[in-house]
MARLUMVEX-826351 format. One record per residue: x negated, z, y negated of N, C-alpha, C in turn; residue in one letter; residue number from 0. Coordinates in Angstrom, 2 decimals, decimal comma, padded with zeros to 5 digits, m for minus. Layout:
<rs>
       n_x       n_z       n_y      ca_x      ca_z      ca_y       c_x       c_z       c_y   rest    nr
         X         Z         Y         X         Z         Y         X         Z         Y      A   NUM
...
</rs>
This chain:
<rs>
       n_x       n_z       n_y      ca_x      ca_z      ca_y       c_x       c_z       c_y   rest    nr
   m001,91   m010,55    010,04   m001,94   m009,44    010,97   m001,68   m009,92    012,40      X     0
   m000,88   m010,74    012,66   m000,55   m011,19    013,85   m001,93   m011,75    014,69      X     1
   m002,56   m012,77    014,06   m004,07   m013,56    014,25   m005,07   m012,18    014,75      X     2
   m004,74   m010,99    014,34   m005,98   m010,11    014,77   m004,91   m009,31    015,72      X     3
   m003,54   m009,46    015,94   m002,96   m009,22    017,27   m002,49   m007,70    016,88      X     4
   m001,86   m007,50    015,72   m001,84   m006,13    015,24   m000,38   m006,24    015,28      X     5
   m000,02   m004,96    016,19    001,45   m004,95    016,91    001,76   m003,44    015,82      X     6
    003,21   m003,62    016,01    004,06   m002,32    015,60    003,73   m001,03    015,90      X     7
    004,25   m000,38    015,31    003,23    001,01    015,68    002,20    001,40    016,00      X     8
    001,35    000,25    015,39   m000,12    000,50    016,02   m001,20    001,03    014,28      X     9
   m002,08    001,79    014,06   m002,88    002,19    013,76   m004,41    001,98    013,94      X    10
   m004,60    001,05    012,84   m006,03    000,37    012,94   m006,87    000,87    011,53      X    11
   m008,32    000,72    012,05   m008,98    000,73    010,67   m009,70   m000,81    010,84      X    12
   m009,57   m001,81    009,43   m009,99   m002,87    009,77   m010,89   m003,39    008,42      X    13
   m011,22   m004,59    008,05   m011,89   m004,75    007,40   m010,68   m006,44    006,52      X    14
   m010,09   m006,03    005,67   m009,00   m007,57    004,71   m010,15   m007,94    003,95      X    15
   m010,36   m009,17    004,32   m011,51   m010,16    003,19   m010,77   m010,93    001,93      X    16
   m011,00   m010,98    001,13   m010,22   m012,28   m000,19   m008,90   m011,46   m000,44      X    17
   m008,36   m010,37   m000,59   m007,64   m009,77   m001,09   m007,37   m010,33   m002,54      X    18
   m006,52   m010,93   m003,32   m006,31   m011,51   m005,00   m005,50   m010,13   m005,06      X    19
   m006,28   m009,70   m006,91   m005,53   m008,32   m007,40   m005,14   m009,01   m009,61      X    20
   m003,90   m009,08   m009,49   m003,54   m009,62   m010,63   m003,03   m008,16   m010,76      X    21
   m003,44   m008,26   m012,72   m003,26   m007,04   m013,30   m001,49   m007,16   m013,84      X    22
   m000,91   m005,90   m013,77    000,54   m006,42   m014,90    000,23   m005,48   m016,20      X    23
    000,41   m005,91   m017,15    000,05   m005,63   m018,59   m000,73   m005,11   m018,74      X    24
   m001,30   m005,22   m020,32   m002,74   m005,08   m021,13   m003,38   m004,16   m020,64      X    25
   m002,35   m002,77   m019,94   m003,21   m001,37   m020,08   m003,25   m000,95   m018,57      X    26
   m003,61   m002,23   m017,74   m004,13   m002,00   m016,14   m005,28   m001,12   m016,05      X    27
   m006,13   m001,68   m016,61   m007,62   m001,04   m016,29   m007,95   m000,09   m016,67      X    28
   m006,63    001,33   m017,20   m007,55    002,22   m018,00   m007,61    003,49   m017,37      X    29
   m006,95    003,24   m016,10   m007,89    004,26   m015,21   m006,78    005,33   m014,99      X    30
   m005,83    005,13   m015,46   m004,76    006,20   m015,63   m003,92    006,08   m014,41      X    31
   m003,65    006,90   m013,53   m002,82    006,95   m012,31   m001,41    005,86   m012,32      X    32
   m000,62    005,68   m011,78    000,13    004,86   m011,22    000,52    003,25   m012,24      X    33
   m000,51    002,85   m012,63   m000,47    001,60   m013,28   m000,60    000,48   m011,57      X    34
    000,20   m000,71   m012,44    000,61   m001,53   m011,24    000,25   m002,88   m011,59      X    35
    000,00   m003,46   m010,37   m000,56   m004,82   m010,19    000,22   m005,39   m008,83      X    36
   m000,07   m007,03   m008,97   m000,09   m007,17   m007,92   m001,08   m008,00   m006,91      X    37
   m000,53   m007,57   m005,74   m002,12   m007,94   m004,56   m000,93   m009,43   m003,74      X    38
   m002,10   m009,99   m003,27   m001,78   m011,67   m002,84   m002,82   m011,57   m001,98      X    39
   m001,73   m011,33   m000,49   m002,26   m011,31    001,01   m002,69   m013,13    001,03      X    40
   m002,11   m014,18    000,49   m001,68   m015,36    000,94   m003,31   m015,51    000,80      X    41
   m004,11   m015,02    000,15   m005,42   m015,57   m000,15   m006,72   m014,65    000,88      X    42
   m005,81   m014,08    001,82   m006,72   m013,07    002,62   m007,33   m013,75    004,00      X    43
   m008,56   m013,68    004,06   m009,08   m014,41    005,40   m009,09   m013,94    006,40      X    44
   m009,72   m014,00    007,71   m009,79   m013,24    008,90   m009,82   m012,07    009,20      X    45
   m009,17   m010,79    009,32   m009,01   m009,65    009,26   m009,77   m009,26    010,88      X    46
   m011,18   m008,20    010,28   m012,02   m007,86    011,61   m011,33   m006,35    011,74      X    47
   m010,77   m006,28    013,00   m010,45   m004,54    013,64   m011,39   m004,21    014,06      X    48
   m011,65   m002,86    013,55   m013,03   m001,91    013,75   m012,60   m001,22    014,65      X    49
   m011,35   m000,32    014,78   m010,75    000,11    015,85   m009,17    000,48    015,77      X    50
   m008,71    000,85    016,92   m007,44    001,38    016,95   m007,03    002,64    017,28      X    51
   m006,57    003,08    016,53   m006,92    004,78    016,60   m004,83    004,55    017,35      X    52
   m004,23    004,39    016,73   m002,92    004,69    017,27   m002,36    003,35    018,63      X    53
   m002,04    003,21    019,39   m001,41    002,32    020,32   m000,16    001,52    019,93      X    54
    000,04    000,29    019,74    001,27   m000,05    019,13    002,45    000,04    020,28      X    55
    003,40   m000,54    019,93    004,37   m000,79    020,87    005,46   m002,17    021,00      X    56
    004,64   m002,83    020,49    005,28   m004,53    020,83    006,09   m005,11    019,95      X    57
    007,04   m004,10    019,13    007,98   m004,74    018,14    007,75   m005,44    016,92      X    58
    008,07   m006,26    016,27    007,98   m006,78    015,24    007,08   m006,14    014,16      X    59
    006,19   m006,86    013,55    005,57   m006,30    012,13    006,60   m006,30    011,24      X    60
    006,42   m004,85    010,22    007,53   m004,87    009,22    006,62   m006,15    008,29      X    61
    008,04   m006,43    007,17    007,60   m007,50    006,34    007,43   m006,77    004,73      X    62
    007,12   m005,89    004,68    006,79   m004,98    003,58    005,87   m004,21    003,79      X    63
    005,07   m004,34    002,70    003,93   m004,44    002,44    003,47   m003,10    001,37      X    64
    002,69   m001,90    001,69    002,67   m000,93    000,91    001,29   m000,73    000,76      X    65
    000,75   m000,56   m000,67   m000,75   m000,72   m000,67   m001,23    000,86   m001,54      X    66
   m001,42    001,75   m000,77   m002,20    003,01   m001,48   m003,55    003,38   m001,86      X    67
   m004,02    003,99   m002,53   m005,30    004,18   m003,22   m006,17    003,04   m003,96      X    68
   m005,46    001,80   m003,77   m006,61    001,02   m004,06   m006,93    000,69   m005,67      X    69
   m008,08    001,17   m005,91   m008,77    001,20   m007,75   m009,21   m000,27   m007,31      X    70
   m009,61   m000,86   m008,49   m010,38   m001,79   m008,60   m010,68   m002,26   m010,31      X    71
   m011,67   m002,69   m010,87   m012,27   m002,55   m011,89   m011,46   m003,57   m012,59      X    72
   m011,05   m004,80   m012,35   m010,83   m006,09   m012,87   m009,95   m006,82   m012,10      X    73
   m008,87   m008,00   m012,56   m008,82   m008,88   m012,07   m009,44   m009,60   m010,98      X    74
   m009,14   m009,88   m010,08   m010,23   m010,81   m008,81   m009,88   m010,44   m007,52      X    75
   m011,12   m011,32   m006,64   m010,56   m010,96   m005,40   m011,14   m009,94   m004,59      X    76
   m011,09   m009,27   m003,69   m011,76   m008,42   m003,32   m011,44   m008,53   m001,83      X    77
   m012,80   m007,53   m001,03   m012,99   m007,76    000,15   m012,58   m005,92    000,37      X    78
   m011,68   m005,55    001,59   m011,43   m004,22    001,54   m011,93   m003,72    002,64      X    79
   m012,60   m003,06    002,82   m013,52   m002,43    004,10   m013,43   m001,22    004,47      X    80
   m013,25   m001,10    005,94   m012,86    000,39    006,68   m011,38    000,59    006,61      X    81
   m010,51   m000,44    005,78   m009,03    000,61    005,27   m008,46    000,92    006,62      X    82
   m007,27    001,80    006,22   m006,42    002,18    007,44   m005,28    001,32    007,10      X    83
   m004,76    000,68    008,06   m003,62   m000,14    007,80   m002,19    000,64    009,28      X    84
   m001,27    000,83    009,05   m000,28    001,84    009,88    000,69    000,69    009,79      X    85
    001,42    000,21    010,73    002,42   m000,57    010,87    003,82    000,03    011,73      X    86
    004,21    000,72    010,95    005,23    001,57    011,90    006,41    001,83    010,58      X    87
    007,81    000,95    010,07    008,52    001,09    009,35    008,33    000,33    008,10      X    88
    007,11    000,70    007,52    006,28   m000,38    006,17    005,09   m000,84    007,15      X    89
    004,18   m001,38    006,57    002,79   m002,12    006,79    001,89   m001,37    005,77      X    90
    001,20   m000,21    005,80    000,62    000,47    005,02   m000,75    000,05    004,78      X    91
   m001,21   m000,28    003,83   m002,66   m000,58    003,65   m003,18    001,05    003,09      X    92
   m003,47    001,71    003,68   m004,69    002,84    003,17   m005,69    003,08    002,85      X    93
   m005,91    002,84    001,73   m007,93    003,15    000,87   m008,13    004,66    000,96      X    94
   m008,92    005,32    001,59   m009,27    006,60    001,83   m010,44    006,96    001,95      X    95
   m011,36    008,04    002,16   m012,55    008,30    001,96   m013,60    007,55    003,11      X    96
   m013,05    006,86    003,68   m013,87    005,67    004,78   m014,27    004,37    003,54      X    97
   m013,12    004,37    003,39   m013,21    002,83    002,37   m013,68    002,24    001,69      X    98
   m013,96    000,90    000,90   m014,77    000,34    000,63   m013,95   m000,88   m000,19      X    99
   m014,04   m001,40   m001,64   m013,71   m002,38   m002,41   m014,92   m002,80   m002,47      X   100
   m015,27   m004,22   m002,57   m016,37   m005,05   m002,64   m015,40   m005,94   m003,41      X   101
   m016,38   m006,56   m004,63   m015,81   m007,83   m004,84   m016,50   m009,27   m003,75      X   102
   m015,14   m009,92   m003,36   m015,37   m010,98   m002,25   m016,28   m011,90   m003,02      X   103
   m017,07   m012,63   m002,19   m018,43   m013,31   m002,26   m017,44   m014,86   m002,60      X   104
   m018,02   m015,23   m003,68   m017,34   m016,35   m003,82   m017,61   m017,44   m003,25      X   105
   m017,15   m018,34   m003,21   m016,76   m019,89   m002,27   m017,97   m020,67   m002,62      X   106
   m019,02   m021,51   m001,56   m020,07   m022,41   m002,33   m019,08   m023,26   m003,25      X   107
   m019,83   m023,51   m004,03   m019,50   m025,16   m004,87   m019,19   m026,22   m004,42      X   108
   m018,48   m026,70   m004,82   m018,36   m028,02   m003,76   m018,94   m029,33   m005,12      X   109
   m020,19   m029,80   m004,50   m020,72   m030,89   m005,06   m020,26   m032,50   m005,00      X   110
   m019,69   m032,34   m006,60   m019,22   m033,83   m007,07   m019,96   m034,93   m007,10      X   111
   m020,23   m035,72   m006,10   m020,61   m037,29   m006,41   m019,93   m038,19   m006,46      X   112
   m021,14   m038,61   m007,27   m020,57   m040,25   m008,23   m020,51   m041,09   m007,27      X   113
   m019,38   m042,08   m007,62   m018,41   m042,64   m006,31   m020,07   m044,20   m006,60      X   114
   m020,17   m044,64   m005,58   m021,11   m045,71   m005,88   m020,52   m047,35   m005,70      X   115
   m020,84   m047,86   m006,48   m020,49   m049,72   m006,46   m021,42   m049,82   m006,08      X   116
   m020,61   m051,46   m005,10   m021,47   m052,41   m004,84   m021,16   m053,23   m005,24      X   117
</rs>
């Protein structure tokens, strides 16, 4: 958040790329309201601000991290688009009727060659 310059009390809608969503037990996926997982910012890439609807005010980003609405089908990483993110007390990630889960486009291959003698 800092890298895209996202201050305290400020109110953005932005676009988190590589979002990691690990399921906690067998019965994540069944669609049933408040089942829990967890999400791994550490794997999130360049965060694009679409805009800033609220003005921050300079103070510190909180270091807690609150993530609402977000479904997702499976295990993996995902790219989150449009969310509202509110930084004023928590760090709110908001999935709302703007929003958008994509699964993130995975990494080229990285091609192994054979080491060569001479």
């Amino acid at each position: 958040m800092a890298q895209a310059e996202v201050r305290h009390g400020q109110e953005i809608r932005a676009d988190l790329p590589g979002i990691r969503v690990n399921a906690m037990g067998r019965n994540w996926f069944t669609g049933k309201p408040n089942h829990r997982g967890e999400i791994f910012f550490c794997t999130m890439g360049p965060i694009t601000v679409r805009e800033t609807t609220t003005p921050g005010d300079g103070g510190p980003l909180p270091s807690n991290v609150i993530v609402q609405g977000l479904e997702v089908p499976a295990d993996g990483t995902y790219d989150l688009k449009d969310v509202l993110v509110q930084s004023n007390g928590d760090l709110r990630v908001i999935m709302d009727g703007a929003s958008r889960v994509v699964p993130a486009a995975k990494p080229a291959e990285t091609r192994q060659t054979q080491p060569m003698f001479v």
